[in-house]
C-alpha positions as CSV (number, residue, x, y, z in Angstrom):
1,X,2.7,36.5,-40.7
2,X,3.1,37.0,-37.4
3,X,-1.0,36.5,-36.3
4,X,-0.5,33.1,-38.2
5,X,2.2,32.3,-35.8
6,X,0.1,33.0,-33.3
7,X,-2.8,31.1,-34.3
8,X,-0.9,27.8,-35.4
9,X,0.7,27.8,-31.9
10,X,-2.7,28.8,-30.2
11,X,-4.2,25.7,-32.2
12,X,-1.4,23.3,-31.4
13,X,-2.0,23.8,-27.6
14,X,-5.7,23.8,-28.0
15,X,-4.6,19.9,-29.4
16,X,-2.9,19.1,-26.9
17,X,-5.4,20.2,-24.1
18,X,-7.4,17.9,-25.6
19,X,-5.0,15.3,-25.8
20,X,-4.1,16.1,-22.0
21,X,-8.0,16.2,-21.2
22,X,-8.7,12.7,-23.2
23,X,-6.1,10.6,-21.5
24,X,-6.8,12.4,-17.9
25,X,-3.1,13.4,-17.9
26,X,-3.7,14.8,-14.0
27,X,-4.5,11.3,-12.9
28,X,-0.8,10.4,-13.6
29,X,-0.9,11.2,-9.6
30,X,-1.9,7.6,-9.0
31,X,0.6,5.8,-9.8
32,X,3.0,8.1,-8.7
33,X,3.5,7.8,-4.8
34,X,4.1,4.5,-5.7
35,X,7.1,5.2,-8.1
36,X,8.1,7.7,-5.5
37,X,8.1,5.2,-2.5
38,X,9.6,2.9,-4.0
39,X,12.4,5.0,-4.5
40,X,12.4,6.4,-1.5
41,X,12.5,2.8,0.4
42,X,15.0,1.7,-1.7
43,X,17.3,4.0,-1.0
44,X,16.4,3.9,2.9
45,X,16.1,7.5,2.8
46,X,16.9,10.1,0.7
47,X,17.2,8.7,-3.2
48,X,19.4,10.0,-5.5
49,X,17.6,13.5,-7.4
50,X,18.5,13.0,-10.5
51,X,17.8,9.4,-10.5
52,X,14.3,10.6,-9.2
53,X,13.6,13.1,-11.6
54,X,14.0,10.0,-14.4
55,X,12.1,7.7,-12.8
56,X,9.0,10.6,-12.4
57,X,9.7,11.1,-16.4
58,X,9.4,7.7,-17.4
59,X,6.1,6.9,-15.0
60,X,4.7,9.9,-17.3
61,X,5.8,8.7,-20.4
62,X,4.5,5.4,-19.9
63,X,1.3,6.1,-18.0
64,X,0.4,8.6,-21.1
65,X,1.5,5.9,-23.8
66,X,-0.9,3.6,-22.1
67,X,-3.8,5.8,-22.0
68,X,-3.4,6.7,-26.0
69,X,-3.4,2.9,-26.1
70,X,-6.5,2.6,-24.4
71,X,-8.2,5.4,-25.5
72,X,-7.5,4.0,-29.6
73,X,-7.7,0.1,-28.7
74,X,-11.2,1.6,-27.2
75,X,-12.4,3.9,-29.6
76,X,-15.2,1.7,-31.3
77,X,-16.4,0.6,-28.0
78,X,-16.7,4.0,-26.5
79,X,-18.3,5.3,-29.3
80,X,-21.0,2.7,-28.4
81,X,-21.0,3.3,-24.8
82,X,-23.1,6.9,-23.7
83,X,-21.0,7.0,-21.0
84,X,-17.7,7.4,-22.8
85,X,-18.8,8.2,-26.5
86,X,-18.1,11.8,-25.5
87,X,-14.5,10.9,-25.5
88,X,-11.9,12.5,-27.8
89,X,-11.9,10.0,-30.3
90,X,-15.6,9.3,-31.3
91,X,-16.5,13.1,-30.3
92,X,-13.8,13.4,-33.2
93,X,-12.0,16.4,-31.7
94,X,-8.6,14.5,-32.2
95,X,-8.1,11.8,-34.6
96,X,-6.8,8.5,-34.6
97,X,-3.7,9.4,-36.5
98,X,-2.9,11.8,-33.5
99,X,-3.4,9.9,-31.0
100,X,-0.7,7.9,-32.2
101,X,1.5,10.1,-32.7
102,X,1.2,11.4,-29.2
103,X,1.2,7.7,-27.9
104,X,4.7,7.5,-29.8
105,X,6.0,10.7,-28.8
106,X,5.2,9.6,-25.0
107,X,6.5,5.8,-25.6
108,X,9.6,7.9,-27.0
109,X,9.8,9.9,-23.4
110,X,9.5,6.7,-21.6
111,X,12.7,4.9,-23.5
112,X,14.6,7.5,-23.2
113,X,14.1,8.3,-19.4
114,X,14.5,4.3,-18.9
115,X,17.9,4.8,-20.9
116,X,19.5,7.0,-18.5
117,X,18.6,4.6,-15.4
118,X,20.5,1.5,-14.3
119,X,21.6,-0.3,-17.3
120,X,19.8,-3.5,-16.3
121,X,16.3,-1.4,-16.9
122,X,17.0,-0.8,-20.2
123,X,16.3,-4.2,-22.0
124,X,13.2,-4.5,-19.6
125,X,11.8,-1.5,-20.9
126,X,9.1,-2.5,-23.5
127,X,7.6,-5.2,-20.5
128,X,5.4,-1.9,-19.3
129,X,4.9,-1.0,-22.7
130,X,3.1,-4.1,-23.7
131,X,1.4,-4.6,-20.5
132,X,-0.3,-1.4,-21.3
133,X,-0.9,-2.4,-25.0
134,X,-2.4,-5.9,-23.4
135,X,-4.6,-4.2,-21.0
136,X,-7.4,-3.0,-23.2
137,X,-7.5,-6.5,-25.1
138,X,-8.7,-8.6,-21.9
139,X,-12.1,-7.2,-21.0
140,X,-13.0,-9.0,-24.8
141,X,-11.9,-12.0,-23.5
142,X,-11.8,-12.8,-19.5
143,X,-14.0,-11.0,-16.0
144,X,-10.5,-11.0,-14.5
145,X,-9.6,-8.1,-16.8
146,X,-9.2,-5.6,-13.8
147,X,-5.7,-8.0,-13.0
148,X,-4.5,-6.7,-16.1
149,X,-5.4,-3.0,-15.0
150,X,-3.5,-3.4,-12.1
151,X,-0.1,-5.3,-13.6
152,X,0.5,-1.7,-14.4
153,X,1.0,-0.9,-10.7
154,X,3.0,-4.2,-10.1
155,X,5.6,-3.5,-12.2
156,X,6.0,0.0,-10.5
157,X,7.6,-0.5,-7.7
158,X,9.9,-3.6,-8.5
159,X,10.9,-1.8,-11.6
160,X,12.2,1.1,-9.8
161,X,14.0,-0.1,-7.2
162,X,15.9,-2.0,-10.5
163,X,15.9,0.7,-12.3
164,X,17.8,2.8,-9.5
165,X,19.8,0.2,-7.5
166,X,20.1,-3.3,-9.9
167,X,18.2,-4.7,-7.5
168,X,14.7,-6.0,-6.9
169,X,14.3,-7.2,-3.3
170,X,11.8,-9.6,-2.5
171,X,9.8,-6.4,-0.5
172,X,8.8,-4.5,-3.3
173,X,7.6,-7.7,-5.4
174,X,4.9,-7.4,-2.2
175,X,4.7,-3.5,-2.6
176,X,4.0,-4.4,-6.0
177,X,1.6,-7.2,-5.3
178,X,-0.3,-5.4,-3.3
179,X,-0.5,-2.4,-5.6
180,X,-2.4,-4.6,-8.2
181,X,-4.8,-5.6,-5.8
182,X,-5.6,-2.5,-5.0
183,X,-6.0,-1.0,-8.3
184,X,-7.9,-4.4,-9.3
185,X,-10.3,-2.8,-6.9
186,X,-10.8,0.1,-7.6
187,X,-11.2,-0.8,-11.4
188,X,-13.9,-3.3,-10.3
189,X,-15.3,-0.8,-8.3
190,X,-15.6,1.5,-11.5
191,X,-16.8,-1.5,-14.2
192,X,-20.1,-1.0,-12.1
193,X,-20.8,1.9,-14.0
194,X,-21.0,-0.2,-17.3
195,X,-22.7,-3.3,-15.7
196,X,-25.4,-3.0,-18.3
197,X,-23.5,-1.9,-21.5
198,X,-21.0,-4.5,-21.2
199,X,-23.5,-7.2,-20.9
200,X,-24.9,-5.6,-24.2
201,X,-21.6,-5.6,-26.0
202,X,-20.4,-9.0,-24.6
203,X,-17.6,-7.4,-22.5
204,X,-16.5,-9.1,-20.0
205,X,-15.9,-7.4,-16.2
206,X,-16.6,-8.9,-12.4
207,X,-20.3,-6.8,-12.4
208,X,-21.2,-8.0,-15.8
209,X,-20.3,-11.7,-14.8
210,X,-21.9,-11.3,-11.1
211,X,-24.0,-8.7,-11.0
212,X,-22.9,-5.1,-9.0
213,X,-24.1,-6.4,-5.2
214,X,-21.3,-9.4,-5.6
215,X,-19.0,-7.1,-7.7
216,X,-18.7,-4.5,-4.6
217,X,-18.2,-7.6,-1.9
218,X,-15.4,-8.9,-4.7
219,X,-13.5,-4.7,-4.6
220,X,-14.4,-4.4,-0.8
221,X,-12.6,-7.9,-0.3
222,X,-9.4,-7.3,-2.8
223,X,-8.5,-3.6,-1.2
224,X,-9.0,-6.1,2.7
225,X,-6.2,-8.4,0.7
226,X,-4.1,-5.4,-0.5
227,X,-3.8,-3.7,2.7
228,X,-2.7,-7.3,4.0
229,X,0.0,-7.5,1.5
230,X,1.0,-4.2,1.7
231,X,1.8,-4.8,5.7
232,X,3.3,-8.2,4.8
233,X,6.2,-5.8,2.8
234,X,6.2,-3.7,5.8
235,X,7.0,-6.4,8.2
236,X,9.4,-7.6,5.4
237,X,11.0,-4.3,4.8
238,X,11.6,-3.6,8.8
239,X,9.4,-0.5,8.0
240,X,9.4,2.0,11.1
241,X,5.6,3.1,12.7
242,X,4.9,5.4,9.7
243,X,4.4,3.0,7.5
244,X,2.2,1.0,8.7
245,X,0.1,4.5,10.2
246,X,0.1,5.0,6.4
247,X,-1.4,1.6,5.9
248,X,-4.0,1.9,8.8
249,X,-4.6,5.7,7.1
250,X,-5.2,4.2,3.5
251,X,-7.4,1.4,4.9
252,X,-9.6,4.2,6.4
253,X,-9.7,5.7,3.2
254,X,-10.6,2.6,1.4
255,X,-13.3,1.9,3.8
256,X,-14.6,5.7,3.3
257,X,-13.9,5.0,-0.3
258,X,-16.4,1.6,-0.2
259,X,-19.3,3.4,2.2
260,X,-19.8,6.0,-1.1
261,X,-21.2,3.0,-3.4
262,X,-24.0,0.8,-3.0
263,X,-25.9,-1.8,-5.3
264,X,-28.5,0.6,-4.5
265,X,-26.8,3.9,-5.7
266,X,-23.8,4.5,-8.0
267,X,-24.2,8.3,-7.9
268,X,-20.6,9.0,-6.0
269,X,-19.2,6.7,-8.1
270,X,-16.7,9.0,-10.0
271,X,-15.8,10.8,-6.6
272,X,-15.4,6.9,-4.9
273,X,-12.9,6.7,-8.3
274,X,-11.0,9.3,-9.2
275,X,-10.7,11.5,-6.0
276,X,-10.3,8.9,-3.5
277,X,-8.5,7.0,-5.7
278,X,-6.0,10.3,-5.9
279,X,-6.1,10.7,-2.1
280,X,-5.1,7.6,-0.8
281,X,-2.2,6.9,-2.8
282,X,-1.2,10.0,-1.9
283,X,-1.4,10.1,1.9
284,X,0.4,6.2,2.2
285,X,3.0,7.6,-0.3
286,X,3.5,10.6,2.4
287,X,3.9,8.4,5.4
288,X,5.7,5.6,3.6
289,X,8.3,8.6,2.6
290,X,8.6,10.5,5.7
291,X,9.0,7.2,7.1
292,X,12.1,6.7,5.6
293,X,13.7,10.1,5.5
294,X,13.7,9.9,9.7
């Protein structure tokens, strides 16, 4: 009795390692220097903790909801794609049914972390929700699909200085702003890999409406406009020297970010994506925070 304990437990985390694995739970990191700024900034220094630790919670929850979305909104066109049709789904190591259920367990996370923040939050929860349900849709219908990547990140930091203070200054509505912009970027930077394959299953994305040369002049151009709006919040906020070091740091990134992808070669693609994407969100969220501790 007690081996079959063991195995059932053995084999319900084996199911959700794969869960983890298919919705690249360890990217969660991207968003979150933003939630974490923001909460920072609002509070001009130190937040409150337990305020904090709900706001990380819900950025999980609803960052993992809107993967399972993806990833079963997705699932016939990845298993069409030979890029992605390795994924959990059409590998058929987890199933539609739990994928759902995860997606509701995490939706489930996400209302009631959003419950235990500033009332006004609570009756705005399901805006993120459906954003991330919308997502997926848009690439079957409009190039500017990558906007609706980043709406994700707009709502972040608007929706947690609400969520902690009651308040959404004008500032973070630029944080915000700029935020999308950024990850429009990126997520036009990455739809290169699938120039051809979207053509071929009438998907719609800024390289498979332009081409990959005037795709990467489009990203290099929308991460010039997001560091622009992200110093417009500075100037707005009265943000000490930090910040805007952190903004001069992630525009060196960015540009490091950029020089790894070419028309010419795509081969650094995932490290231009995922690491960089990691890094830089990560070392504006440090200055922007240390910043406003002293």
């Amino acid at each position: 009795m007690t081996q079959g304990i063991l195995r059932s437990g053995t084999a319900g985390w084996r199911r959700l390692s794969i869960f983890l694995e298919a919705i690249k739970f360890e990217h969660s990191v991207f968003a979150l220097p933003f939630a974490i700024l923001a909460a920072f900034v609002s509070s001009h220094g130190w937040p409150n903790w337990t305020g904090l630790a709900w706001v990380v919670v819900a950025m999980i929850g609803m960052r993992t909801f809107g993967m399972a979305a993806n990833r079963l909104i997705d699932a016939e066109i990845d298993a069409h794609n030979p890029r992605t049709a390795s994924r959990a789904i059409p590998a058929g190591s987890i199933s539609r049914r739990a994928m759902t259920g995860y997606m509701l367990v995490a939706g489930g996370v996400f209302a009631a972390a959003t419950s235990q923040l500033d009332p006004v939050a609570w009756p705005l929860a399901p805006i993120p929700l459906a954003v991330m349900i919308g997502y997926p849709y848009l690439k079957r219908f409009t190039w500017l699909a990558h906007f609706g990547m980043g709406a994700v990140y707009l709502i972040v930091p608007p929706a947690v200085a609400l969520a902690l203070t009651g308040d959404m200054p004008f500032e973070f509505v630029l944080i915000g702003l700029g935020s999308m912009v950024w990850v429009a970027g990126f997520d036009v930077l990455y739809a290169t890999a699938d120039f051809h394959i979207d053509r071929e299953q009438g998907l719609h994305s800024i390289p498979a409406r332009f081409g990959i040369r005037p795709a990467l002049v489009i990203s290099r151009a929308l991460h010039i406009v997001a560091l622009a709006l992200l110093s417009s919040a500075g100037v707005v906020i009265g943000a000490g020297m930090l910040y805007f070091i952190g903004v001069a740091a992630a525009g060196a990134l960015l540009a490091y970010e950029q020089s790894l992808v070419s028309s010419n070669d795509l081969s650094k693609l995932n490290m231009a994506f995922f690491t960089m994407n990691g890094v830089i969100a990560l070392v504006f969220g440090t200055f922007v925070v240390i910043g406003e501790v002293i």
